[in-house]
NUMIMI-702907 format. One record per residue: y, z, x of N, C-alpha, C in turn. Coordinates in steps of 0.2 Angstrom, whole numbers, plus 5000, padded with zeros to 4 digits. Example, Ala and Ser with C-alpha at 12.3 -4.5 7.8 and 13.67 -1.06 7.14 Angstrom:
497250395066497850395062498450395066/498950355064499550365068500050395064/
***
This chain:
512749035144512249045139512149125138/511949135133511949225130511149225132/510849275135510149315134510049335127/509449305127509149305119509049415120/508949425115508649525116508049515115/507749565118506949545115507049645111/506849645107507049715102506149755104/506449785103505749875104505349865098/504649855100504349865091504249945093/504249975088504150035084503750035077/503050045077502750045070503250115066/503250105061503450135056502950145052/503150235047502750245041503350235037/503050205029503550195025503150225020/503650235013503450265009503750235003/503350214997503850194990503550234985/503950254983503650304977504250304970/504050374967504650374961504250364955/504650344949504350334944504550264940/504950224944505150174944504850134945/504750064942504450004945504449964952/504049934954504349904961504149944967/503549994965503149994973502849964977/502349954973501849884974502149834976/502649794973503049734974503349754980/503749804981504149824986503649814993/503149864993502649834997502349754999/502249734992501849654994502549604999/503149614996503849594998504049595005/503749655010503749685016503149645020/502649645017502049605017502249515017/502349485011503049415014503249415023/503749465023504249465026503849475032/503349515033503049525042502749445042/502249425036501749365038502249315041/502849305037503549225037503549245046/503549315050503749335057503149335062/502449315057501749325062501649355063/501849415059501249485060500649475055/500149515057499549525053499549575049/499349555041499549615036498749635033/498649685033498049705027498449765022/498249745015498449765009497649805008/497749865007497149915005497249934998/497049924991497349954987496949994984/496950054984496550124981496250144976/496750114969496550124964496450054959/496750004962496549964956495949924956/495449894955494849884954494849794952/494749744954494149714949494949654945/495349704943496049684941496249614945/496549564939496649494944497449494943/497949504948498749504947498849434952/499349424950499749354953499749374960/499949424963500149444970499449424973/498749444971498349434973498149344974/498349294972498349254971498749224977/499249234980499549234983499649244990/499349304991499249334997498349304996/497949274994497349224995497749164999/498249154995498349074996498649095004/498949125006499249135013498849165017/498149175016497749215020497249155022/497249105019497049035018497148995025/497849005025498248965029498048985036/497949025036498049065043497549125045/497349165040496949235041497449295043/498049285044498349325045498649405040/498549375034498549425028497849435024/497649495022497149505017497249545013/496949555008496849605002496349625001/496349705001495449734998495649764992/495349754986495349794981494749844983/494949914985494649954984494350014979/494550014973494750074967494250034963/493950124960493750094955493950074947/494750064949495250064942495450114942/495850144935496450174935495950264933/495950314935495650384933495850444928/496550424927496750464920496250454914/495850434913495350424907494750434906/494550464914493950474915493550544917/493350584915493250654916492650654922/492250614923492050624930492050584935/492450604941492850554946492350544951/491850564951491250554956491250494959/491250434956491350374959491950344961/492550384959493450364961493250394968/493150464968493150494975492850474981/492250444980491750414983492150324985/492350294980492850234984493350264987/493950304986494350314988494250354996/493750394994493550405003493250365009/492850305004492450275009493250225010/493750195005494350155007494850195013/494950245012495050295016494850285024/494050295024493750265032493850215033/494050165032493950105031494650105033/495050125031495750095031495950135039/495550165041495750225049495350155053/494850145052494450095055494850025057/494950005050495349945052496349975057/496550025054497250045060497050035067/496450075067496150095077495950025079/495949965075495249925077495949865081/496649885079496949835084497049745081/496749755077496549675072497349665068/497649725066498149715062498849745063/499349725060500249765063500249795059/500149775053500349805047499849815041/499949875040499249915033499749925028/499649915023500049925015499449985015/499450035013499050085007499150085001/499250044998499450024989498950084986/499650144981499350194978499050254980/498950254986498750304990498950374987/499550384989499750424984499550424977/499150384973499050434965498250464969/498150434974497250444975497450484978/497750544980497950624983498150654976/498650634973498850664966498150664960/497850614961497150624957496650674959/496550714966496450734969495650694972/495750634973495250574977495150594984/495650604987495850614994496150664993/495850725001496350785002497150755007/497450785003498350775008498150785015/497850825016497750845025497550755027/496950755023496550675029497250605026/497750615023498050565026498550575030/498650655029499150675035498850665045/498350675044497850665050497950555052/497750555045498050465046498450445051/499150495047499650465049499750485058/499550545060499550565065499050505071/498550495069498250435072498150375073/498750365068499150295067499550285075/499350195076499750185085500150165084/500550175088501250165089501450105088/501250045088501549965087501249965080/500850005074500649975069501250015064/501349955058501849985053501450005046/501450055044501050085039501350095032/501150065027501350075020501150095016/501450165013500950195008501450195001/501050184995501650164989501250194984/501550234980501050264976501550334972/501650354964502150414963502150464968/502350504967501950574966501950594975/502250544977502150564987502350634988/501650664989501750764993502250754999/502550814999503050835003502950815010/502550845013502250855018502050775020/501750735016501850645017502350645019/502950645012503650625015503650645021/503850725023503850725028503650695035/503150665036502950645040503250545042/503450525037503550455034504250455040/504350395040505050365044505550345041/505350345035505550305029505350315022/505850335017505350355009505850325006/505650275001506050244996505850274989/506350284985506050314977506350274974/505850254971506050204965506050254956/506850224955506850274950506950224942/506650264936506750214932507250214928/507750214927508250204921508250174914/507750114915507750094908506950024911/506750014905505949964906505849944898/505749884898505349844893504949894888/504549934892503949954886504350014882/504950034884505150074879505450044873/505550004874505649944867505149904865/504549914867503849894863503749824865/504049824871503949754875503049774879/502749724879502149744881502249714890/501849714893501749714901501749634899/502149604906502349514906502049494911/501449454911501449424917501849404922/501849404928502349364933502749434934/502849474932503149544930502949604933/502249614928501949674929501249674932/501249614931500449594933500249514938/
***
């Protein structure tokens, strides 16, 4: 009879970025694949707000079952359209503490940071305190950050950086946003 292996966890930082579609998804997908193997996932989402997407219905339904997966909408929506970010920057910092809280507190393997990256690129959060994050992040947890515009110095620090690039998309054909899709 063969010895089963038992394998080294290693948390990992990963990264989705790009200008391409398919962070979020890339993310919620890794998110599947840990809950199906019994990890415990928290979904932190930065900037979307109040928004109702299919994926959230979903990771409800699977957090149901077990408590094993959650989702926080944290953001107060989208910030390119708004000239004072008083209250972006006030959610994204407190989501921010929050999201270091829930890493140290041991309750979870794996942290999604959905969009983290635009709430640095917005200038919501300074680059340093998620870089500080990531340095205080433990060793058995796996950490996902998804969001364009990932600063060097993130990547740099990451284990892993995927760039989703875009080549071609519905709305340049005056295709509007598809449920099941985009939302």
């Amino acid at each position: 009879m063969e010895k089963e292996t038992v394998q080294e966890k290693k948390g990992l930082v990963l990264i989705h970025t790009g200008n391409g579609k398919g962070k979020t998804t890339a993310a919620l997908g890794l998110a599947a694949r840990a809950w199906g193997d019994g990890l415990r996932i928290l979904i932190m989402q930065f900037i979307k707000g109040g928004w109702k997407y299919g994926e959230l219905k979903t990771i409800k339904t699977l957090g149901d079952i077990d408590g094993r997966i959650e989702v926080r909408q944290c953001g107060k929506g989208f910030t390119q359209r708004c000239e004072d970010k008083t209250e972006h920057c006030k959610a994204a910092c407190e989501a921010l503490k929050e999201a270091r809280e829930e890493m140290l507190s041991g309750k979870w393997d794996m942290i999604i940071l959905d969009e983290l990256n635009y709430a640095v690129k917005f200038e919501l959060i300074e680059e340093h305190c998620v870089l500080d994050l990531i340095k205080e992040k433990p060793e058995n947890i796996h950490l996902v950050i998804t969001g364009r515009d990932v600063r060097p110095a993130i990547a740099d620090a990451a284990d892993l950086v995927t760039e989703m690039h875009l080549v071609k998309h519905p709305f340049q054909k005056g295709i509007k946003a598809q449920q099941g899709i985009e939302f």
